[in-house]
Backbone as numpy.savetxt, mean C-alpha at the origin, in Angstrom:
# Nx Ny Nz CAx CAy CAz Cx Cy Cz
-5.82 -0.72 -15.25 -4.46 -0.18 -15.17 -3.49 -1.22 -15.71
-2.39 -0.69 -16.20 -1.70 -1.54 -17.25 -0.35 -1.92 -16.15
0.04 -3.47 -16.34 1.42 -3.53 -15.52 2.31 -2.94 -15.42
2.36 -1.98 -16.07 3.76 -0.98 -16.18 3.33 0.06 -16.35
3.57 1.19 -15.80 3.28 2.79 -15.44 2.97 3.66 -17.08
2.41 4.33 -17.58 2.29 4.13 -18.75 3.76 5.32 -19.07
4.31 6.14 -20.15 5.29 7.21 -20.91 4.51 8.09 -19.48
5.97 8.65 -18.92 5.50 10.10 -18.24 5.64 11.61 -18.91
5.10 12.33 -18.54 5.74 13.34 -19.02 6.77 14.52 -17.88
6.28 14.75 -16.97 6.76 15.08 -16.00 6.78 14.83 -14.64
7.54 15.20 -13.61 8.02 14.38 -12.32 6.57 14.17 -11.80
5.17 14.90 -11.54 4.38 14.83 -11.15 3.64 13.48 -12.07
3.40 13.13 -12.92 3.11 12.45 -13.41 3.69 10.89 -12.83
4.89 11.03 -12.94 5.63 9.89 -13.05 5.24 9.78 -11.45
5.14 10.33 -10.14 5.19 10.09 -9.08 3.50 9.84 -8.89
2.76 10.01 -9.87 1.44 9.80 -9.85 1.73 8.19 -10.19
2.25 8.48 -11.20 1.62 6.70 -12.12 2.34 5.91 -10.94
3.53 5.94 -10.93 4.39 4.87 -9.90 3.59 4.66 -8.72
3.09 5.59 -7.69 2.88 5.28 -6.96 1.33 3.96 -7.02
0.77 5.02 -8.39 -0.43 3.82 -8.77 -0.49 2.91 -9.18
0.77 2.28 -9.74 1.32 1.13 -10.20 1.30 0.18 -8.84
2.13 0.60 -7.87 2.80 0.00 -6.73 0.94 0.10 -5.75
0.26 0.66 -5.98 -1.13 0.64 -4.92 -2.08 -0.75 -5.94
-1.61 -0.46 -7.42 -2.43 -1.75 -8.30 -2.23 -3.12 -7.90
-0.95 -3.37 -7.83 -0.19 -4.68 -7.28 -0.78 -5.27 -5.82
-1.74 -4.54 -5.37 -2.43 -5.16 -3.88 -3.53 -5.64 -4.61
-4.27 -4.84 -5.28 -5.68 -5.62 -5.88 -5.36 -6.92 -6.28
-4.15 -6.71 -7.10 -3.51 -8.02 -7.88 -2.93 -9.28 -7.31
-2.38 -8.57 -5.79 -2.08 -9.71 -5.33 -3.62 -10.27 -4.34
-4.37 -9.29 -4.46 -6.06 -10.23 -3.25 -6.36 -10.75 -4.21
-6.35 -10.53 -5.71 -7.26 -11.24 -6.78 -7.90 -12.64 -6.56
-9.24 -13.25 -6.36 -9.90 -14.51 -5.92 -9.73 -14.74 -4.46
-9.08 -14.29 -3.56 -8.88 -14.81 -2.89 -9.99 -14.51 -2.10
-10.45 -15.85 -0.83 -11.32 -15.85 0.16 -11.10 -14.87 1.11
-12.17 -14.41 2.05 -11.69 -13.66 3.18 -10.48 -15.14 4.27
-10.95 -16.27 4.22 -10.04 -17.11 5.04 -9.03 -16.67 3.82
-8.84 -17.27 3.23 -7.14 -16.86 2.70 -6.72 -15.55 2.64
-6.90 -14.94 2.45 -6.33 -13.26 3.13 -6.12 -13.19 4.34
-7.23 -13.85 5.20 -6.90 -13.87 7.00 -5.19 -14.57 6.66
-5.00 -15.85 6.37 -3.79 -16.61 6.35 -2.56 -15.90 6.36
-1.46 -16.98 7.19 -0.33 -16.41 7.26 0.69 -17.71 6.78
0.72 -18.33 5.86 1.03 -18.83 5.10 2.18 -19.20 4.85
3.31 -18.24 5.10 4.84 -18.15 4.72 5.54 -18.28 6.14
6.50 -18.04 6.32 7.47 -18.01 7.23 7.12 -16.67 8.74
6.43 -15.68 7.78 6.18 -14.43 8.91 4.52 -14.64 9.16
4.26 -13.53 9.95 3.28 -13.92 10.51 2.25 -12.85 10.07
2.86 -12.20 8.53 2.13 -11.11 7.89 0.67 -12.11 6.63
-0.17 -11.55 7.02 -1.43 -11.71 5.92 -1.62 -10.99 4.81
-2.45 -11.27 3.56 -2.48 -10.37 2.15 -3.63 -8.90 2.99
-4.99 -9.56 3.72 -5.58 -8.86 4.21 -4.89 -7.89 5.40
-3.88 -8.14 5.84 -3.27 -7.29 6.92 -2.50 -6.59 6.57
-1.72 -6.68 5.10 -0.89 -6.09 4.43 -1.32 -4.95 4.01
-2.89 -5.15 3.73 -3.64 -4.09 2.96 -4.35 -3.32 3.80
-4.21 -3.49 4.69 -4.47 -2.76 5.98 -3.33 -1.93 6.01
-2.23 -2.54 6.28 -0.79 -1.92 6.84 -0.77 -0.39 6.01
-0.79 -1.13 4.37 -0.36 -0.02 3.88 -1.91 1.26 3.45
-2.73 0.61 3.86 -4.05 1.78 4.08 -3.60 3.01 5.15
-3.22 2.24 6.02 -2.88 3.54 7.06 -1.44 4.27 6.85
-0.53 3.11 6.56 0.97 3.69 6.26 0.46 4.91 5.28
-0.05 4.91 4.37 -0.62 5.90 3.22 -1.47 7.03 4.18
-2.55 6.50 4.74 -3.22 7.92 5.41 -2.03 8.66 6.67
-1.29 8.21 7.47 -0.27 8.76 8.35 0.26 9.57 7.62
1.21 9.34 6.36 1.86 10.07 5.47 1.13 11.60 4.65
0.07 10.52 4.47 -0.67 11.94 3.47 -1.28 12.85 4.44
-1.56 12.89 5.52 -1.92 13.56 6.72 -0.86 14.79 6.78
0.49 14.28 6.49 1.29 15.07 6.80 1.47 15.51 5.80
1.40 15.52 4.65 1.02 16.35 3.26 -0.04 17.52 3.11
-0.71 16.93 3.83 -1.88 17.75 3.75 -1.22 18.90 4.63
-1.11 18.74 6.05 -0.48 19.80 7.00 0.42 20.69 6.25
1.45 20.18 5.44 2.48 21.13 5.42 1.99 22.44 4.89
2.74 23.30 5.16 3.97 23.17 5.99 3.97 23.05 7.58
2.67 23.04 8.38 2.47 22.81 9.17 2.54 21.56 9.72
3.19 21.32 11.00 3.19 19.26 11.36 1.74 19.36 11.57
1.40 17.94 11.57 0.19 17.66 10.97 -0.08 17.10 12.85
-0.86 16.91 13.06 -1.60 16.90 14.51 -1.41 15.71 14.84
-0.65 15.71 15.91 -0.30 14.68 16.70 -1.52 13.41 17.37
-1.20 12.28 17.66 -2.00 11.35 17.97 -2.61 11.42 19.96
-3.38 11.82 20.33 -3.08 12.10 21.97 -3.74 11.13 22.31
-3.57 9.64 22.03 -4.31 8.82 22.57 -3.15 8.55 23.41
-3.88 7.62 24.80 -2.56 7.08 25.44 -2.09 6.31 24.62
-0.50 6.07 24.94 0.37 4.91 24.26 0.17 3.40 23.91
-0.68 2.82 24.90 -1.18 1.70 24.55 -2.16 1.57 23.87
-2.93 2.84 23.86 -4.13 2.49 22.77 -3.38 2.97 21.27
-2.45 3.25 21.27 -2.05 3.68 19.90 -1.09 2.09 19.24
-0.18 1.84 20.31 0.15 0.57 20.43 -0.80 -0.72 19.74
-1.56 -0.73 20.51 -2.65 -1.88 19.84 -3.52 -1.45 18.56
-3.51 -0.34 18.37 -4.29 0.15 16.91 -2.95 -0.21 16.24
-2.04 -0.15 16.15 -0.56 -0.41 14.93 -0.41 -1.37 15.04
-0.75 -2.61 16.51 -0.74 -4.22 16.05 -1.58 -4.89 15.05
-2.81 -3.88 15.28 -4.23 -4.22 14.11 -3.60 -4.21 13.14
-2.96 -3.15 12.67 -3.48 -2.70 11.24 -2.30 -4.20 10.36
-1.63 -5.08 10.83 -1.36 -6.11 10.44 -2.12 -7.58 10.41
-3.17 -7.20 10.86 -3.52 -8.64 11.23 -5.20 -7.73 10.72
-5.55 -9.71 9.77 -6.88 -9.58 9.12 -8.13 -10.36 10.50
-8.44 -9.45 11.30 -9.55 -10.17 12.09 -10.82 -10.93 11.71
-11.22 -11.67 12.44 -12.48 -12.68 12.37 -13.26 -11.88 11.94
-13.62 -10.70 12.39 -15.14 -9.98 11.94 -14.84 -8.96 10.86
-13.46 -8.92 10.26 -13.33 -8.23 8.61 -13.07 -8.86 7.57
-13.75 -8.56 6.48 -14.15 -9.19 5.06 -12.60 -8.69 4.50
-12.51 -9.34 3.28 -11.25 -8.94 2.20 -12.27 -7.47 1.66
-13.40 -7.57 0.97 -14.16 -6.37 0.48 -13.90 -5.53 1.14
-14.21 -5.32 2.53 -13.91 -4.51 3.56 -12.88 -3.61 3.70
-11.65 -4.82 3.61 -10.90 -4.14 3.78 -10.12 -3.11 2.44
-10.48 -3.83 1.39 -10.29 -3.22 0.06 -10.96 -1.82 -0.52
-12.08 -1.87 0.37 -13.21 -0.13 -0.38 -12.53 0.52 0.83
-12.00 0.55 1.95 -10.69 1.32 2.76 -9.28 1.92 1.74
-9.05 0.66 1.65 -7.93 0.77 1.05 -7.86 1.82 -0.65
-9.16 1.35 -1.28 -9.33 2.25 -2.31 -9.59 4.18 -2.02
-10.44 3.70 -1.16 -10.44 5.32 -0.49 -9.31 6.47 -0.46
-8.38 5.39 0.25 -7.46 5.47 0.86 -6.07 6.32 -0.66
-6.22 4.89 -1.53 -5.82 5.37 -2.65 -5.81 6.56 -3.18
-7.19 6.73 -3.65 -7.33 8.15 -4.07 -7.39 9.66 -3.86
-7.27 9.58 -2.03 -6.66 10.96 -1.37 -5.28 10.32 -1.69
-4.54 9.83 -1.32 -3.56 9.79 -1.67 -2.78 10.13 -3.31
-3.91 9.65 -4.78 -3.50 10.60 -5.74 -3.83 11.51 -5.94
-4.75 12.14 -4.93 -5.02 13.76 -4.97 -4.42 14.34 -4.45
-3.75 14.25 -3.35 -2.73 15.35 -2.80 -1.65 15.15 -3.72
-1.30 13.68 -4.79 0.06 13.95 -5.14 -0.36 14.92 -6.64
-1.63 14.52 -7.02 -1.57 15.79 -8.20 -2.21 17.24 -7.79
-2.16 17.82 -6.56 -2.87 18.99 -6.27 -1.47 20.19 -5.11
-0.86 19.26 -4.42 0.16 19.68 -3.64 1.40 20.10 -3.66
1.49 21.10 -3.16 3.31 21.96 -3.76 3.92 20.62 -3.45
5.16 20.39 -4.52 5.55 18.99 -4.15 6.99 19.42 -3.63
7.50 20.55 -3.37 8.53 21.40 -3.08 8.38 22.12 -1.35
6.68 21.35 -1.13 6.52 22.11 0.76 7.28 21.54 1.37
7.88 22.43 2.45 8.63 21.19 3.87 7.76 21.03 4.03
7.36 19.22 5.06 6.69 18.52 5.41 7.48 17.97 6.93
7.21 18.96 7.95 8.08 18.98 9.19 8.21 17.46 9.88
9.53 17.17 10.41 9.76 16.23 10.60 9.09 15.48 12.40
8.65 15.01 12.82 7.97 14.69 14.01 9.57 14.36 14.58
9.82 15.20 15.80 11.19 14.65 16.53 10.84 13.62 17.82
9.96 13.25 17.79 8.88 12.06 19.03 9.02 11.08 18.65
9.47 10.92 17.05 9.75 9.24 16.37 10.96 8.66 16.08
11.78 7.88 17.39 12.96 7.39 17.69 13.88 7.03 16.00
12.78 6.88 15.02 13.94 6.47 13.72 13.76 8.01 12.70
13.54 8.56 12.97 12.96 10.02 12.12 14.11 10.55 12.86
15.05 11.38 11.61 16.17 12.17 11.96 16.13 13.39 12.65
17.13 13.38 13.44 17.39 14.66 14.77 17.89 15.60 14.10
18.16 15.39 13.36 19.40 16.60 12.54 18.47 17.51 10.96
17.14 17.19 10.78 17.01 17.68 9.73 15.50 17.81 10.03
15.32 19.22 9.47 13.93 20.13 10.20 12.48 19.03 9.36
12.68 19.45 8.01 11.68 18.93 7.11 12.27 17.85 6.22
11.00 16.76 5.57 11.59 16.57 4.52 10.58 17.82 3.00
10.38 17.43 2.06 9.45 17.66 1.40 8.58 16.88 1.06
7.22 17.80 0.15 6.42 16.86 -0.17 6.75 15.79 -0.98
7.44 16.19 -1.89 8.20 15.24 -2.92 8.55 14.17 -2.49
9.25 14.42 -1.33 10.47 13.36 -0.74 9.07 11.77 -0.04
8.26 12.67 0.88 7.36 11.73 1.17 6.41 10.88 0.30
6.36 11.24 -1.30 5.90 11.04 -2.27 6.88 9.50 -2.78
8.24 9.87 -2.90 8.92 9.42 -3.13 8.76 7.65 -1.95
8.81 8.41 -0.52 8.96 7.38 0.66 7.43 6.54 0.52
6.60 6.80 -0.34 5.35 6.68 -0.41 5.30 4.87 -1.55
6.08 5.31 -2.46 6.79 4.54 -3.71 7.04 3.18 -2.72
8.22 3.79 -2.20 9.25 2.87 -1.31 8.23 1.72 -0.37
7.88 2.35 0.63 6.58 1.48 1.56 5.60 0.80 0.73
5.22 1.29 -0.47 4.13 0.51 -1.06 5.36 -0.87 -2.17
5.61 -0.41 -2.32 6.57 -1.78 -3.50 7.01 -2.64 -2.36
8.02 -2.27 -0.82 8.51 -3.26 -0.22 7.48 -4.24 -0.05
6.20 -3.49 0.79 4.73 -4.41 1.25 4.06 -5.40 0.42
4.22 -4.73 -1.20 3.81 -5.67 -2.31 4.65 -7.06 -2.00
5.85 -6.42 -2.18 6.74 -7.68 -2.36 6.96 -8.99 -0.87
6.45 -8.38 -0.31 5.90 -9.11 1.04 4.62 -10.02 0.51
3.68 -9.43 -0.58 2.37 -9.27 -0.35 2.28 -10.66 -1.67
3.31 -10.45 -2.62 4.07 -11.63 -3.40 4.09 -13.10 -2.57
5.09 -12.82 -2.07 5.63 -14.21 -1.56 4.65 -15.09 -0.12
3.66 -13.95 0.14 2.95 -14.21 0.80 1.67 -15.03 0.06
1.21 -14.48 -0.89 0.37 -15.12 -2.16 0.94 -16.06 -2.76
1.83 -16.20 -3.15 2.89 -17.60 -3.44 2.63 -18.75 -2.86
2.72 -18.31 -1.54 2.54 -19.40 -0.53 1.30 -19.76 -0.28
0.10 -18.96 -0.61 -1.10 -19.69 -0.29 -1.82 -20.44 -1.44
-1.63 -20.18 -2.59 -2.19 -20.92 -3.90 -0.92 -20.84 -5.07
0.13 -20.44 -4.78 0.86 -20.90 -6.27 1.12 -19.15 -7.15
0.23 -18.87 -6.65 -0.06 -17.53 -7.80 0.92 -16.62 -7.50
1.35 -16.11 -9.05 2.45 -14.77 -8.74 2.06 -14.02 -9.76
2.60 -12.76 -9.46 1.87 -11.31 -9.79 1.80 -11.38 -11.25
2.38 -11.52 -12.03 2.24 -11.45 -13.67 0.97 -12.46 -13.99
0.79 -13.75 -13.38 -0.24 -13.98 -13.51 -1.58 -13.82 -12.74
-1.58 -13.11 -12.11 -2.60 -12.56 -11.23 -3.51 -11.40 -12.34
-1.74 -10.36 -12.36 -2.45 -9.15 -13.59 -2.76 -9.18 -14.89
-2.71 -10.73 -14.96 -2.89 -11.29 -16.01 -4.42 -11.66 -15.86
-4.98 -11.85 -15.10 -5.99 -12.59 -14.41 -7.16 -11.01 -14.51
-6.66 -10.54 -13.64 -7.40 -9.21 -13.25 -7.29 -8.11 -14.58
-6.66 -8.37 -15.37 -6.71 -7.20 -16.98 -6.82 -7.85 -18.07
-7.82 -8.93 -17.54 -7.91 -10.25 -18.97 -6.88 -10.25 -19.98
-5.88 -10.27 -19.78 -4.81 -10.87 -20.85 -4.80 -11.87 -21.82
-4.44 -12.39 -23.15 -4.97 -13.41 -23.41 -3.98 -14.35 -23.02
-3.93 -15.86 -22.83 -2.77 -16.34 -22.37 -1.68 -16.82 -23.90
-0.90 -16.87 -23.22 0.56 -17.15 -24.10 1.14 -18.57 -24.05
2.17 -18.91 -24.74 2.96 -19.65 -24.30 3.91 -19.42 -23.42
4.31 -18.45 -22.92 4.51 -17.93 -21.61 4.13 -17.23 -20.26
2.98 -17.27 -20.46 1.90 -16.57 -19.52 0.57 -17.05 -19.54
0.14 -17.92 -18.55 -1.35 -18.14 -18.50 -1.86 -17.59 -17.59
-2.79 -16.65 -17.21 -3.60 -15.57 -16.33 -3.97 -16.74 -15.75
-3.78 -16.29 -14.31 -4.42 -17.68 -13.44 -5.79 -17.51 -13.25
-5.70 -18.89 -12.90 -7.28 -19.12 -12.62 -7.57 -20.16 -11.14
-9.03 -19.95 -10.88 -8.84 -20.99 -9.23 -8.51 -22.13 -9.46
-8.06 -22.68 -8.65 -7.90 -24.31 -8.96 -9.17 -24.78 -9.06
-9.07 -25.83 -9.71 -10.13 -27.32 -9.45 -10.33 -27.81 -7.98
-11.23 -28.34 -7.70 -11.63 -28.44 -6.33 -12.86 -29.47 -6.62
């Protein structure tokens, strides 16, 4: 996949490529890295590359769940509260007994229902709004599929850019040379595709 979304032709397209653009940029930012350095929290927060890619594995299946439903709400969680609680502390944090691989053939999975409902699904369904979720608006029934397509964009680019400065901080590496790294580029006088350090 190429760093930049390739000519669209129409809105479905373009909400295809973008979103696959913004899901590419995680491979790009795990590129070499150890399962210990993915565990790492490196920067100022206490977010990991491996927990990131977690985060947004599920942020993506929650969403597309409710894609799938519409126009029907999509089936509520009936676990007690604390067990739902501690499953949403997980999905940030890379544990002792999960691999980066691991967590990546999830995350790819994950990917590709996610570009199948966006090229198979009325992108015009209401997609009913859950009124149980204190930041989800009181005042407005549905959004659409579109719209969650759209919110889909949004959650995956912020997390990248988390997922950036988080990789920054553990070896130096930033995304142009990463996807430089991972789509064999040749290097430039302005761009050398990274490589591991010396050791």
């Amino acid at each position: 996949m190429a760093a930049m979304p390739p000519p669209i032709a129409d809105e479905r397209a373009g909400l295809k490529e973008y979103v696959a653009a913004q899901q590419h940029a995680f491979r790009a930012i795990a590129f070499g890295l150890t399962d210990e350095q993915a565990r790492s929290a490196p920067s100022v927060s206490a977010l990991s590359i491996g927990g990131l890619i977690k985060h947004v594995t599920n942020c993506q299946r929650g969403w597309m769940e409710r894609v799938a439903a519409a126009p029907q709400l999509a089936a509520s969680d009936q676990r007690p509260m604390a067990e739902q609680a501690a499953d949403y502390g997980d999905e940030f944090v890379m544990r002792e007994d999960e691999t980066l691989a691991g967590i990546l053939e999830e995350f790819d999975k994950q990917n590709a229902e996610t570009i199948r409902l966006i090229e198979t699904a009325d992108l015009g369904a209401a997609v009913p709004i859950p009124q149980d979720v204190p930041w989800f608006p009181k005042d407005v029934p549905a959004w659409s599929v579109r719209w969650v397509i759209f919110h889909m964009i949004e959650e995956l680019a912020r997390h990248a850019g988390h997922g950036d400065i988080v990789r920054e901080s553990i070896d130096g590496a930033t995304l142009y040379e990463l996807l430089g790294a991972v789509e064999g580029w040749p290097e430039t006088d302005w761009l050398k595709p990274w490589t591991p350090a010396e050791v």
